[in-house]
C-alpha positions as semicolon CSV with decimal commas, in nm:
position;residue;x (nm);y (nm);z (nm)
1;X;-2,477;1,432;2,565
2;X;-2,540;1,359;2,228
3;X;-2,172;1,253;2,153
4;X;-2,317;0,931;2,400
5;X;-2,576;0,911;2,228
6;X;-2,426;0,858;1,908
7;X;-2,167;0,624;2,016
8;X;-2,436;0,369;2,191
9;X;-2,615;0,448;1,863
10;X;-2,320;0,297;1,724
11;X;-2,230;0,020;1,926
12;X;-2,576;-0,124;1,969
13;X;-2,587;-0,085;1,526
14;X;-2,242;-0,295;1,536
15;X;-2,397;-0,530;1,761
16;X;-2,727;-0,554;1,564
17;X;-2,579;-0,590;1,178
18;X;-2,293;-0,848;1,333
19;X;-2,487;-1,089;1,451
20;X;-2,650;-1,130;1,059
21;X;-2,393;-1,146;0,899
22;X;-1,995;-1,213;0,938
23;X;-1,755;-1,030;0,695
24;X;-1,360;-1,063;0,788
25;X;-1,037;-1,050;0,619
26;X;-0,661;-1,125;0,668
27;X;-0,447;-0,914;0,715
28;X;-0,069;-0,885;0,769
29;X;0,164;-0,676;0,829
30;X;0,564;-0,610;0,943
31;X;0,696;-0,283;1,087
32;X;1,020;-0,220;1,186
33;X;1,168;0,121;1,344
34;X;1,541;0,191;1,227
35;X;1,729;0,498;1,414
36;X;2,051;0,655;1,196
37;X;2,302;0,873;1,292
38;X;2,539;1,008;1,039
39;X;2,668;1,291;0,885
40;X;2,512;1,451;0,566
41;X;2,765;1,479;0,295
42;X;2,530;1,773;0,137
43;X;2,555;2,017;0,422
44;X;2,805;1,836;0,663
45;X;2,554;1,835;0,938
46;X;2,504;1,543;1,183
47;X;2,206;1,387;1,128
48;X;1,968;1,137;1,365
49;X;1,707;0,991;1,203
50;X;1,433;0,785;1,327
51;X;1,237;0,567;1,085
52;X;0,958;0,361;1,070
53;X;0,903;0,079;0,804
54;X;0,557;-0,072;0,738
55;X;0,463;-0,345;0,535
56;X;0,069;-0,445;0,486
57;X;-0,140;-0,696;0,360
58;X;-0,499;-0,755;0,327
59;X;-0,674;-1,080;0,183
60;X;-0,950;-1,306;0,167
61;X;-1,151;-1,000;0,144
62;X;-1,421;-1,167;-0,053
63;X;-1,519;-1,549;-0,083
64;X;-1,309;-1,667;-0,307
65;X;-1,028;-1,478;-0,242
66;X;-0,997;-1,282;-0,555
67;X;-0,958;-0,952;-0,389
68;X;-0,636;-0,805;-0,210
69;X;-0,472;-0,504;-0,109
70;X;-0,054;-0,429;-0,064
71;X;0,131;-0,172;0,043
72;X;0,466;-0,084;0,174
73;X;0,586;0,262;0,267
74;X;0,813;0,454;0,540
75;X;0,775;0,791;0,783
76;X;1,104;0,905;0,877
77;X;1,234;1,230;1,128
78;X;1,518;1,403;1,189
79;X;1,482;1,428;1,536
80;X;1,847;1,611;1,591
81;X;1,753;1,911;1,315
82;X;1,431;1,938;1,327
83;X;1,370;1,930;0,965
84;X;1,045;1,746;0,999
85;X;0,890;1,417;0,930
86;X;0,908;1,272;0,557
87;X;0,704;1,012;0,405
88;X;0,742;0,754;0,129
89;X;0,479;0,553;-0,020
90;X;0,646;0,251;-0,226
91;X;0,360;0,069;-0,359
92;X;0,036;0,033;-0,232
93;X;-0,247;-0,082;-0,495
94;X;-0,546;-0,316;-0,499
95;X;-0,552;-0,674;-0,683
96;X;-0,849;-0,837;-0,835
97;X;-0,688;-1,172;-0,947
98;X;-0,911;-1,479;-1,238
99;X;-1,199;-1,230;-1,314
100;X;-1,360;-1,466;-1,561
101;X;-1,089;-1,662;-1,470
102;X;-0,928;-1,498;-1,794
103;X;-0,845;-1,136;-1,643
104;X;-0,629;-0,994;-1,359
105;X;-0,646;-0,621;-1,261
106;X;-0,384;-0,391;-1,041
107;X;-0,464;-0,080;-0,962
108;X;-0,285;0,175;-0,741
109;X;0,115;0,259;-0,746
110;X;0,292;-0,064;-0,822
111;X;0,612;-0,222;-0,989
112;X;0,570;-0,328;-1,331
113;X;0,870;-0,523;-1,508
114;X;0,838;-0,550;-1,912
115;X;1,136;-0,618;-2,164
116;X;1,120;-0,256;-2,281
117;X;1,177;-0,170;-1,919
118;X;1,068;-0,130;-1,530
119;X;0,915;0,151;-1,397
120;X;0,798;0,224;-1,060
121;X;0,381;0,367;-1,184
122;X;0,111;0,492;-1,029
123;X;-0,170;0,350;-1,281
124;X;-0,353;0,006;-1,366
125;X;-0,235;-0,332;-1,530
126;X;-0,456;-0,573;-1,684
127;X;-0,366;-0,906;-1,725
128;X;-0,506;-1,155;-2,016
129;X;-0,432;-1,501;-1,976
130;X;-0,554;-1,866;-2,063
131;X;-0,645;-1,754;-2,432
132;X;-0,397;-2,051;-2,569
133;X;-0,043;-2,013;-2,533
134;X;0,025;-1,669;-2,547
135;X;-0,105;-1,399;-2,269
136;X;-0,107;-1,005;-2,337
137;X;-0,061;-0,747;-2,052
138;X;-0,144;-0,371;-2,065
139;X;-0,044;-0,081;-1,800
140;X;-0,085;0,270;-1,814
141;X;0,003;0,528;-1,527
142;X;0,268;0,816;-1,410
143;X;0,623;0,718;-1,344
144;X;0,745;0,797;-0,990
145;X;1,028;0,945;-0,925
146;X;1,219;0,956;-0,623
147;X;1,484;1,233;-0,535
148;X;1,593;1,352;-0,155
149;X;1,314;1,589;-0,097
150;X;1,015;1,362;-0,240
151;X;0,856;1,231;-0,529
């Protein structure tokens, strides 16, 4: 009984604070499912793999679309061993983009590219730009590391 209660409590509350005020977003996305079947050249067992691929977007969070949020990962499972499903997150991080219109800020696990090197981080990176004709850019974070088991 009070399980209904709670969810007209809810619904009527969605109804109620909708009708003020509108918020939405974009948001995007592309999965794709993948099934392998091989043979593992570790242990020489034969493997079949199912895995699922998602890619996600979300904009126009906020008026002037300043704010977004990306991420990409995949869940895969041996379906044939039994070994369990496995995850990998590749990047997924939030982007405030022209705060001041001077400063851009990524946080989360991302891709950074610099001359000293790439990295694969989960940290920030802030962006300084229209100061003249030079920009600076500083990141901080853990490197990632992929092997077969995990991160």
């Amino acid at each position: 009984m009070t399980c209904k209660r709670f969810f007209c409590l809810l619904a009527c509350s969605a109804v109620v604070f909708g009708s003020t005020a509108a918020w939405s977003a974009e948001i995007h996305g592309r999965s794709s499912t993948q099934f392998g079947w091989f043979n593992d050249i570790f242990t020489g067992n034969k493997q079949a793999e199912f895995g699922e691929y998602l890619n996600l977007s979300v904009t126009q969070i906020d008026k002037e679309g300043k704010l977004s949020f990306q991420g990409y990962g995949r869940v895969t499972d041996d379906v044939r061993n039994g070994d369990g499903i496995n995850g990998r997150l590749y990047y997924l991080y939030g982007d405030y983009s022209n705060l001041f219109d001077k400063v851009d800020i990524r946080l989360g696990r991302q891709f950074v590219n610099y001359a000293a090197g790439s990295a694969l981080i989960d940290g920030g990176k802030i962006d300084l730009k229209n100061v003249g004709p030079i920009a600076f850019s500083v990141m901080g974070g853990r490197n990632v590391y992929f092997d077969l088991n995990g991160e």
